[in-house]
VOGU-3710 file (C-alpha; in Angstrom, 3 decimals, decimal comma):
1> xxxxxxxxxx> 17,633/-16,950/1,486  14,324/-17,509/-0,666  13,532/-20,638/1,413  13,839/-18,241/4,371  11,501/-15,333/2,842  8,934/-18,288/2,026  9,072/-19,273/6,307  8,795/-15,531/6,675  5,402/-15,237/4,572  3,918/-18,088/6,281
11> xxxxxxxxxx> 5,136/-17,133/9,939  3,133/-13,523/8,800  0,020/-14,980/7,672  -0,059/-17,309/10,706  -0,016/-14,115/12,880  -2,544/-13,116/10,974  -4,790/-15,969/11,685  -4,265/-16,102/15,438  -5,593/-12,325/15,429  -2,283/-11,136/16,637
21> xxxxxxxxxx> -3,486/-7,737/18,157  -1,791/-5,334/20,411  -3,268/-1,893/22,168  -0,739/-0,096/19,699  -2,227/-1,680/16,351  -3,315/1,453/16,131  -0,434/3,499/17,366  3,297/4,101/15,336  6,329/2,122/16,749  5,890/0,806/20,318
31> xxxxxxxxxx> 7,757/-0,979/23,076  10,598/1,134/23,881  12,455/-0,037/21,306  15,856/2,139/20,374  13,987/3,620/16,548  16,051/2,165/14,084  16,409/4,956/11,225  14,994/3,903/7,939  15,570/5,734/4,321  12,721/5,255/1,396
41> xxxxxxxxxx> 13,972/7,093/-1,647  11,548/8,234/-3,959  11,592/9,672/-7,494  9,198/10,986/-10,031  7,740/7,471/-11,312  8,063/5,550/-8,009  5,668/2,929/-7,601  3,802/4,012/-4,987  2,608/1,020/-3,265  5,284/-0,579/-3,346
51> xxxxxxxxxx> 7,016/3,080/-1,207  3,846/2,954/0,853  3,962/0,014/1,762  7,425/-0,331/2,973  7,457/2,936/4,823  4,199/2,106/6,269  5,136/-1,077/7,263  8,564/-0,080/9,358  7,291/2,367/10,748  4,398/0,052/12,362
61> xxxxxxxxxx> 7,480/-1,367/13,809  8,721/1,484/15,599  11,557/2,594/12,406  12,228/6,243/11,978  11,346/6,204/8,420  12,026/9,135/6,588  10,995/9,603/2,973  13,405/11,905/1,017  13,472/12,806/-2,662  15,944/12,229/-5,059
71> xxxxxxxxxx> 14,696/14,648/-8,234  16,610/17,351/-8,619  15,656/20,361/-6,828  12,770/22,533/-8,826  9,695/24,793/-8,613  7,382/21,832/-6,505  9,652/21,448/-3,467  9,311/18,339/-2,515  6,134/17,372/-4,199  6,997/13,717/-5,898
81> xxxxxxxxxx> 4,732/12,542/-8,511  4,948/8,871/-8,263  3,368/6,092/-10,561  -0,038/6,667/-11,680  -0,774/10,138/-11,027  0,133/9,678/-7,076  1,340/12,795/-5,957  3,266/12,900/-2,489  5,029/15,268/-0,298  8,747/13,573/1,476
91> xxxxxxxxxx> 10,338/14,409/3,815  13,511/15,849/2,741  15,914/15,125/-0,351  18,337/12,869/-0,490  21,447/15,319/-1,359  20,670/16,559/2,359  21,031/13,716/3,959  24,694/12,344/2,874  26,483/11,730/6,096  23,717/10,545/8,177
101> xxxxxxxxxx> 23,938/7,191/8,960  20,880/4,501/8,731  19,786/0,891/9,662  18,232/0,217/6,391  17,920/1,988/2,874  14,913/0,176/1,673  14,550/1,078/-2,257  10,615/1,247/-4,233  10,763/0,280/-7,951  8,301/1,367/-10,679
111> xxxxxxxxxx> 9,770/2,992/-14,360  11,137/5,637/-14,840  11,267/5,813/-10,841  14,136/3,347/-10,801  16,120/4,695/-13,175  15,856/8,459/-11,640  16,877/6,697/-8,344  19,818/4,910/-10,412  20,551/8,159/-11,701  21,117/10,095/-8,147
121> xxxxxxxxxx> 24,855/9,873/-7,590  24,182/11,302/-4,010  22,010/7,940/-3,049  24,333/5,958/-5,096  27,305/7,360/-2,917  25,298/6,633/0,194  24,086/3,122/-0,162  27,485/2,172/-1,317  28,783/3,812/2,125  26,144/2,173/3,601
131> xxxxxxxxxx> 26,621/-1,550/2,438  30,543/-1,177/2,821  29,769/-0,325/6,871  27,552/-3,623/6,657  24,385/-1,670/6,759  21,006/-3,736/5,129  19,752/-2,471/2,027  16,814/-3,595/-0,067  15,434/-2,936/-3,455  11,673/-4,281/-5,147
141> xxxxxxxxxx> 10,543/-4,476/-8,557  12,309/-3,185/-11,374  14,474/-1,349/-8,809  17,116/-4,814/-7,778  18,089/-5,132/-11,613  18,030/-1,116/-12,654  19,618/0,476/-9,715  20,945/-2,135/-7,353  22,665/-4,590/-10,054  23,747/-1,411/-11,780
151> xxxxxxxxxx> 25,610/-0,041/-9,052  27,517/-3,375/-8,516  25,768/-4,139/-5,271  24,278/-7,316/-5,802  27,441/-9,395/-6,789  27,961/-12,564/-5,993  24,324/-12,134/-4,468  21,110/-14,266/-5,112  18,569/-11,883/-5,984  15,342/-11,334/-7,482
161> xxxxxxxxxx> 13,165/-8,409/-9,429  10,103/-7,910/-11,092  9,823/-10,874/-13,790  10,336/-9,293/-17,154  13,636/-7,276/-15,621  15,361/-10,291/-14,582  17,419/-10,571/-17,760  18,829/-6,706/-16,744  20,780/-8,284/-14,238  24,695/-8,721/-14,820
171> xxxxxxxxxx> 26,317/-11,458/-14,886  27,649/-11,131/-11,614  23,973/-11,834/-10,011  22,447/-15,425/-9,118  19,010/-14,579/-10,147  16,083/-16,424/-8,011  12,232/-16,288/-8,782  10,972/-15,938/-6,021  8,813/-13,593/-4,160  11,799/-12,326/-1,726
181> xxxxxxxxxx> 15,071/-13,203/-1,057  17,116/-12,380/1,414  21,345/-12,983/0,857  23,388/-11,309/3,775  22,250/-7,799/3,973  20,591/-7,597/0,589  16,939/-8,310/0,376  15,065/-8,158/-2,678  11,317/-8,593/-4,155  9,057/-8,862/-6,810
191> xxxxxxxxxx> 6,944/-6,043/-7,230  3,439/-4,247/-5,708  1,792/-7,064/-4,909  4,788/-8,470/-2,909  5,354/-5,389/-0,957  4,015/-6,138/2,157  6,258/-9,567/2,109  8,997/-7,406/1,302  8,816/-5,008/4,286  7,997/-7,654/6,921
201> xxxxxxxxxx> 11,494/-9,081/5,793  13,279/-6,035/6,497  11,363/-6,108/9,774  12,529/-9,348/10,689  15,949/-8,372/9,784  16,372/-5,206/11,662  14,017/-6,288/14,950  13,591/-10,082/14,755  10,860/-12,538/14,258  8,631/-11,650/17,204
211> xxxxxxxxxx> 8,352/-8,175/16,176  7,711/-9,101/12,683  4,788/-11,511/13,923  3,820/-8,799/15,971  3,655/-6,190/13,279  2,281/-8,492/10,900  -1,238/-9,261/12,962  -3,105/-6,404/12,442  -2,548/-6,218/8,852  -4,002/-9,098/7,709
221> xxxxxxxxxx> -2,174/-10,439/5,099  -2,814/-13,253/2,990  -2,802/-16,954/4,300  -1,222/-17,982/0,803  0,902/-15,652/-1,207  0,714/-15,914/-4,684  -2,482/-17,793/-5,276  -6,044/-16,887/-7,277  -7,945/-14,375/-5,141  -11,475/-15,328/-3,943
231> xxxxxxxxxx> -14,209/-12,722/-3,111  -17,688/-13,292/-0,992  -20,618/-12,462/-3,696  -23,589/-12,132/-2,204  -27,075/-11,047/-3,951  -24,738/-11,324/-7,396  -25,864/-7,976/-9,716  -23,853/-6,169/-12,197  -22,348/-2,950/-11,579  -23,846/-0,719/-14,249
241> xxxxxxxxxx> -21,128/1,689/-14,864  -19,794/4,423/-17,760  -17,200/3,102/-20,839  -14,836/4,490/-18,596  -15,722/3,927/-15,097  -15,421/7,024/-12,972  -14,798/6,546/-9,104  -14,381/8,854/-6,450  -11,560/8,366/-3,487  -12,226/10,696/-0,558
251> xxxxxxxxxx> -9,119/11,155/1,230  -8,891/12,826/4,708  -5,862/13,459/7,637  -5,299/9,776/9,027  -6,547/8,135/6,204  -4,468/4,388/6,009  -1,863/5,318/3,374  -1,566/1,382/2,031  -5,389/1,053/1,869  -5,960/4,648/-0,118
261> xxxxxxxxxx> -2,941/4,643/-2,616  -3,953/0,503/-3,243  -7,370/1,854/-4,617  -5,450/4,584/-6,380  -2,706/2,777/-8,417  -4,373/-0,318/-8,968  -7,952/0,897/-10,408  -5,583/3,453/-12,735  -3,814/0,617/-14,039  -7,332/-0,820/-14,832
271> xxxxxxxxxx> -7,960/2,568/-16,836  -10,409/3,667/-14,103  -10,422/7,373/-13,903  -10,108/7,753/-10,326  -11,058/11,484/-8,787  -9,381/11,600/-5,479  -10,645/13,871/-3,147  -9,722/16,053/0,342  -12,266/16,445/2,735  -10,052/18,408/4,720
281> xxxxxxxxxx> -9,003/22,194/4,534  -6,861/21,936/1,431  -5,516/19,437/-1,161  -2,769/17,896/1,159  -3,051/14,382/3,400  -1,307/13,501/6,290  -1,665/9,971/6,588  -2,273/7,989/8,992  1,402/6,782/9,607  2,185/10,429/9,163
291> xxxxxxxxxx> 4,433/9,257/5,823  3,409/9,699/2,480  1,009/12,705/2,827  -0,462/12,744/-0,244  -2,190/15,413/-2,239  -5,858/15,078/-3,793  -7,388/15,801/-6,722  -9,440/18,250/-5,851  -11,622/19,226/-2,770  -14,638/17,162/-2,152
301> xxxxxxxxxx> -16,787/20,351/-2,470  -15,850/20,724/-6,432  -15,922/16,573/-6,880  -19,588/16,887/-5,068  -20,213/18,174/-8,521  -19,779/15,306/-10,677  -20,930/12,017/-11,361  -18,933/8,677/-10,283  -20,251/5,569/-10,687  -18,837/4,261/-7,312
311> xxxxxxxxxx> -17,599/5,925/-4,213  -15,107/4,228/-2,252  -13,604/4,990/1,062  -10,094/3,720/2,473  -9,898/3,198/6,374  -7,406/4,860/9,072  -9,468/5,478/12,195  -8,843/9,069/12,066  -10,007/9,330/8,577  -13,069/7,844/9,162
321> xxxxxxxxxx> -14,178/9,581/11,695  -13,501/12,551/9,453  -15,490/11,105/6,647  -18,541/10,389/9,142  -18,791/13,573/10,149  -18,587/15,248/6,720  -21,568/15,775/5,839  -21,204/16,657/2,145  -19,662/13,080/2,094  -22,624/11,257/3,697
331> xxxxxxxxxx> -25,000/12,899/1,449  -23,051/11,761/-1,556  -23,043/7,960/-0,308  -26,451/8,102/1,098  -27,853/9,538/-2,594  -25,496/6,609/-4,167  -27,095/4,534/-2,268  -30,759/5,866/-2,355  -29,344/5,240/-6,344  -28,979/2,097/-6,678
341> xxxxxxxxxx> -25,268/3,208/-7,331  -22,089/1,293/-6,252  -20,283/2,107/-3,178  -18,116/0,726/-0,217  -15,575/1,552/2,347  -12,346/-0,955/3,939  -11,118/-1,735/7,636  -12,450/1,497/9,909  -14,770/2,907/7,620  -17,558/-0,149/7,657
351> xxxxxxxxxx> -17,776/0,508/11,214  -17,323/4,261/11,982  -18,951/5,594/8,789  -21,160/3,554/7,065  -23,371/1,307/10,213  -24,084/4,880/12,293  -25,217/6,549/9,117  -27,591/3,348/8,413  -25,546/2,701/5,056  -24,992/-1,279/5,594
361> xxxxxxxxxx> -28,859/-1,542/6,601  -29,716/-5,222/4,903  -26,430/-5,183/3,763  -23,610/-8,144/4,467  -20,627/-6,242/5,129  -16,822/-7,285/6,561  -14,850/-4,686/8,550  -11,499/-3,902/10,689  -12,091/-7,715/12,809  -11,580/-5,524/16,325
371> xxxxxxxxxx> -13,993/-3,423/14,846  -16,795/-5,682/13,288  -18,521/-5,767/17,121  -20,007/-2,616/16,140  -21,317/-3,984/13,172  -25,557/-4,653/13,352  -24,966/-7,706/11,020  -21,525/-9,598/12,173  -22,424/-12,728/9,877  -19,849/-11,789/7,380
381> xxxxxxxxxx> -16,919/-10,267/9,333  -14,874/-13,721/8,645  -14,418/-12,620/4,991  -11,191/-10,497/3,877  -13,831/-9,172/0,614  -17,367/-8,920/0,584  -19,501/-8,108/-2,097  -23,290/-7,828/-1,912  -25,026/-6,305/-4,108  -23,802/-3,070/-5,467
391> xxxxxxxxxx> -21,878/-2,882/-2,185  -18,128/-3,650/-1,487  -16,214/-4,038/2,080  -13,207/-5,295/2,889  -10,520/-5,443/5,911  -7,504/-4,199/6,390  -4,201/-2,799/4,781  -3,290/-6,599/4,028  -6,594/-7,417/2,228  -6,661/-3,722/0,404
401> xxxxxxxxxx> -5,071/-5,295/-3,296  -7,581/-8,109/-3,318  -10,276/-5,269/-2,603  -9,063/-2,669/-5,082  -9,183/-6,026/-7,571  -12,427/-7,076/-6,649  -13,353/-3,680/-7,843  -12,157/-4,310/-11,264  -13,473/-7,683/-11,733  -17,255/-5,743/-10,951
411> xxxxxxxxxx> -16,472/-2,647/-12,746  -14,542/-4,221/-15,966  -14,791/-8,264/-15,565  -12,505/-11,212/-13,387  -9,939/-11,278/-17,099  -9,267/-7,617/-16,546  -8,690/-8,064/-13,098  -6,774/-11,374/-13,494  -4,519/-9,540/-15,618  -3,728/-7,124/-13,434
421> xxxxxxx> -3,526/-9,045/-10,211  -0,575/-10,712/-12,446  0,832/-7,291/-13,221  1,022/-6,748/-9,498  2,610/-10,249/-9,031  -0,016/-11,204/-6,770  -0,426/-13,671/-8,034
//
């Protein structure tokens, strides 16, 4: 029930708060658990934080996730291009996978990425299956009223969806504004900025409250859902950028997926133009969570080229490892910040790339908390943001939206990112 989800958000931020941490923060699954098998459709206009997130999220539990398509076979295999330019690579495709049986078939929203999911009669046929043999099923964003309420699934149900689709559900729905809700085996959410909340309810319901606590620890998710973000501004200057601002993303293998495609989709939606970038051997990421490898841009060698008027870095502590040992990549941040230029870096990348390359020298900075020991200056490590200056840090996979919105607010002004931070429904 909503009341339920509502315990549920404060049971996860409570985790957070004790600093909930486990050897395997850092590894996928853990404790022996028999792997429940999870399915994350995805379609060309997915949103993808909302897919990353819930994929990412299950998996932390120890889910088999597996990400299939549901477009129709063609020329790009199973290259997906989701929301905002995000292109990713599944796992399989959906009309390959009818028979198998599942725990959970946990469906991302986003337009037109709910309607192409509506539209796949071999998912339709298998989450019908599914629900009839009392499997859990889920849906976010625009995806409860297109696809879910479509297919009949949610009657009798209370259920909710992203705000403005809540009048696309039929009559047969109790709608509920809430952030999730959870009726039998149907739970529902909001939209991108609920997405984390929405996958530690699955988690509770396929592995139980002390696994969801335990999961929800190291990400570091908000004490209150819902509410204004705050940021740490120290040393207040504006960020000089162009009429359009251009950033650059290095990506690299083990890169957090939540943290990277955060900065992606929500500075797009701000009309950043965002130049994503492989330091690897080619264009395509395996993730950290080995889900959701995504593909780049370009290669950092050809976005070396151009001009961005901030360089930002997600965390994973493979990836940033990587990035600290590219040297093409240190160059660019060290001439950024010889520049007087914006740049900054969230949860590993504080630590492991920017302190031993003497990039957060007089600089406040926050980090990865198990991390911020090897941080020179720990005096800000308490904060989830930190600005100072023309530099930007931040936590963790659970403080990566406020981050990617603290980067509008300095880039385009607090309205724009207001505005978007209710977009997200985070608030």
């Amino acid at each position: 029930m909503a009341a339920a989800a509502s315990s549920l958000v404060r049971r996860a931020a409570a985790a957070a708060s004790r600093g909930l941490l486990h050897a395997r923060a850092f590894a996928s699954g853990g404790g022996g658990e028999t792997a429940k098998r999870v399915l994350v459709p995805v379609a060309a206009g997915t949103e993808p934080i909302e897919a990353a997130a819930t994929a990412d999220v299950l998996n932390r539990a120890g889910a088999r996730v597996t990400v299939a398509t549901a477009d129709p076979a063609g020329d790009d295999g199973l290259v997906v291009e989701a929301a905002y330019g995000v292109k990713l690579v599944a796992d399989g495709r959906v009309a390959d996978l009818e028979g198998e049986a599942f725990d959970l078939i946990a469906l991302p929203g986003g337009m037109p990425g709910s309607v192409n999911l509506r539209d796949c009669k071999a998912l339709e046929k298998m989450v019908k299956n599914h629900a009839d043999n009392g499997g859990l099923y889920g849906a976010i964003c625009a995806a409860p009223a297109v696809t879910l309420a479509y297919w009949g699934m949610l009657k009798g149900l209370k259920a909710t969806c992203y705000p403005s689709f809540m009048e696309k559900f039929t009559a047969e729905v109790i709608p509920v504004n809430s952030r999730v809700v959870v009726d039998r085996n149907a739970v529902t959410s909001q939209g991108p900025g609920t997405a984390i909340e929405f996958a530690l309810a699955l988690v509770e319901r396929l592995y139980g409250k002390e696994k969801m606590e335990e999961v929800a620890g190291p990400l570091y998710v908000r004490p209150q859902h819902g509410v204004e973000y705050t940021i740490e501004e120290l040393n207040s200057v504006e960020w000089k950028c162009s009429d359009t601002p251009q950033v650059l993303v290095p990506v690299a293998n083990g890169s957090e997926e939540m943290e990277a495609i955060n900065l992606i989709d929500v500075l797009r939606r701000a009309g950043v133009n965002v130049t994503v970038a492989s330091v690897e051997e080619k264009l395509q990421i395996v993730t950290r969570r080995h889900k959701f490898n995504l593909i780049a841009d370009m290669m950092l060698d050809e976005a070396s080229e151009m001009q961005f008027d901030l360089i930002v870095m997600p965390g994973g502590l493979q990836g940033a490892q990587k990035f600290a040992s590219t040297k093409k990549l240190v160059d660019l941040l060290k001439k950024q910040a010889e520049s007087n230029k914006p740049y900054g870096a969230i949860c590993a990348s504080p630590a492991h790339v920017l302190e031993p390359h003497g990039l957060l020298k007089g600089k406040k900075a926050t980090a990865f908390p198990p991390m911020s020991h090897l941080l020179t200056d720990q005096s800000a490590c308490d904060q989830r943001v930190v600005v100072d200056g023309n530099f930007i840090t931040s936590q963790a996979p659970g403080t990566a939206t406020e981050f990617s919105l603290a980067i509008v607010e300095k880039l385009l002004g607090r309205d724009k990112a207001i505005s978007i931070a209710k977009e997200l429904i985070f608030m």
